[in-house]
FIVEX-221928 format. One record per residue (C-alpha): x negated, y negated, z negated. Coordinates in steps of 0.05 Angstrom, whole numbers, plus 5000, padded with zeros to 4 digits. Example, Ala and Ser with C-alpha at 12.3 -4.5 7.8 and 13.67 -1.06 7.14 Angstrom:
2
475450904844/472750214857/
end
This chain:
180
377847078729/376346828667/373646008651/366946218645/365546548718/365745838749/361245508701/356246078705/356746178776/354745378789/349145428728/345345958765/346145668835/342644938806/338645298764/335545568831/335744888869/338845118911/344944828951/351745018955/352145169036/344745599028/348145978971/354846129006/350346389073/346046799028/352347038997/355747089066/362246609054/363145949070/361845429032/368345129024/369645848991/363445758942/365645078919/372545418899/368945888867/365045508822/371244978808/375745478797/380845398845/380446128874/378646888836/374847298878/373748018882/369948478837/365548678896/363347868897/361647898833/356448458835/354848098897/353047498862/350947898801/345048148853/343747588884/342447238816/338547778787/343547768719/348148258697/355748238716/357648208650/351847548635/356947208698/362747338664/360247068598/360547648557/353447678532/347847138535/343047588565/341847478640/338548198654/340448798624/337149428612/337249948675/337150658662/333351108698/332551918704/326551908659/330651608608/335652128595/332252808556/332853408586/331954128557/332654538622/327554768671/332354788726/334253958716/326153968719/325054188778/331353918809/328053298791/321653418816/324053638894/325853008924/332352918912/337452348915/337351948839/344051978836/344752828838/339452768782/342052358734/348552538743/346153308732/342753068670/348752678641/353153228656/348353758631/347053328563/355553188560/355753978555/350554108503/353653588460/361253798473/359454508455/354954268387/361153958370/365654598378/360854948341/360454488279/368554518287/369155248292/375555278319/377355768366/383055558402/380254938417/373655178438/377455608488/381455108511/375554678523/372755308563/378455388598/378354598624/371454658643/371855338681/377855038712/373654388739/368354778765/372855188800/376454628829/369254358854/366755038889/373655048920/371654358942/364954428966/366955129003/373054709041/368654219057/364854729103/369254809169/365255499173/368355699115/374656159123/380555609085/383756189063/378656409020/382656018958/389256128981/394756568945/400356958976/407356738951/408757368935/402757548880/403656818857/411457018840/408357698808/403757228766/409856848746/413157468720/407257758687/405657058660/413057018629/413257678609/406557638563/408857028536/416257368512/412057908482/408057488443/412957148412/417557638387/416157828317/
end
């Protein structure tokens, strides 16, 4: 942990007024564990320091002295822009935050990787980019369907024998191609 941590972490607790043995039970650790802490005689974990970072009401990187500003900015769903209906009304059901923003990120990630592609106008890459994202959201139906014990797990599986025959066809299309 770097110099700063302990400096911080003893700045806030004063700041407060409050005492090192009410700030380690609030924290839940001893005190002994606080005053190593703050003198720098021990690192602790990363899930401390958000601990702390809460507790304090500052940013993790503020306690680690990276910026002077104690609170940062939060983001939250009405924040990000959205230009489909369906993120709309996903948004308007009650629905965990976290499915929301992370459908709007994701949803915003793809409109911006394909303007991109566009403006490039390349082809091969824009089908290899295709391909990787096809692939993902294959690999996360397969997911959510497994997850189901309903679900037959067989529904994804491959016989040995048509995966050899893909192998051979596979090989096969790639000889032809290359032969002049």
């Amino acid at each position: 942990m770097n110099k700063d941590f302990s400096r911080i972490l003893t700045l806030l607790r004063e700041e407060r007024g409050l005492s090192q043995k009410k700030a380690a039970s609030d924290l839940g650790i001893s005190q002994p564990l606080l005053s190593h802490y703050e003198n720098g005689l021990r690192e602790c974990s990363l899930d401390f320091v958000i601990k702390v970072a809460d507790y304090y009401e500052v940013t993790c990187d503020y306690l680690l002295g990276r910026t002077n500003v104690k609170a940062g900015g939060q983001i939250v769903i009405s924040d990000i822009p959205q230009d489909d209906e369906s993120i709309q009304s996903f948004s308007e059901k009650k629905s965990n935050m976290i499915t929301v923003l992370n459908k709007k990120i994701i949803f915003n990630s793809l409109n911006i990787i394909f303007d991109i592609l566009e403006k490039i106008n390349h082809k091969g890459l824009t089908s290899e980019c295709s391909k990787y994202l096809m692939s993902a959201a294959y690999s996360i139906f397969r997911l959510l369907y497994s997850s189901n014990p309903h679900n037959s797990q067989n529904m994804f599986s491959v016989s040995m024998k048509d995966r050899n025959e893909n192998v051979f066809y596979t090989a096969n299309r790639h000889k032809k191609n290359k032969t002049p």
